[in-house]
N, C-alpha and C positions, 0 to 999 in steps of 0.2 A: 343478397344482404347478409345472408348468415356468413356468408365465407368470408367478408369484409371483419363482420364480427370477429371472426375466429382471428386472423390475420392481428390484428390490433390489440389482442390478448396475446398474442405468440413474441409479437414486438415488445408488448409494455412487460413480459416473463425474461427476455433475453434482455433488457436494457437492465432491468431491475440485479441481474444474475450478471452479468460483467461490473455493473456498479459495487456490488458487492466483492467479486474478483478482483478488483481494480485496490479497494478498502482494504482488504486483506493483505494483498501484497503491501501496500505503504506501510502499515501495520506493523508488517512484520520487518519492515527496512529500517523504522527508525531503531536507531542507535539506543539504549538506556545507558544513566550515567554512570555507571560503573566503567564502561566501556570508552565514556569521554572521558574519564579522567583517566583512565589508562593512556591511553592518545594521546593526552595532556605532556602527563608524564614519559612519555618516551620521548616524542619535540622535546623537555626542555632538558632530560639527559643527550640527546644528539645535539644538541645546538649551544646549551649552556656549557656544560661539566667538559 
């Protein structure tokens, strides 16, 4: 019974710690807009001008 215990705490620590790994990276992928309108700006000098 205790090692069940244990086991189900060791699961709910690793789900909770990748959930968070997971968060962080997305996190850090999005883009901020400075960065879209730079990207904006380059499309429409390659494609406009």
């Amino acid at each position: 019974m205790v090692m069940n215990h244990d086991i189900i705490i060791i699961t709910h620590v690793f789900a909770v710690l990748i959930g968070f790994i997971v968060y962080a990276i997305l996190k850090k992928r999005k883009r901020s807009a400075k960065s879209i309108y730079k990207l904006i700006d380059d499309l429409e000098k390659k494609y406009i001008y």
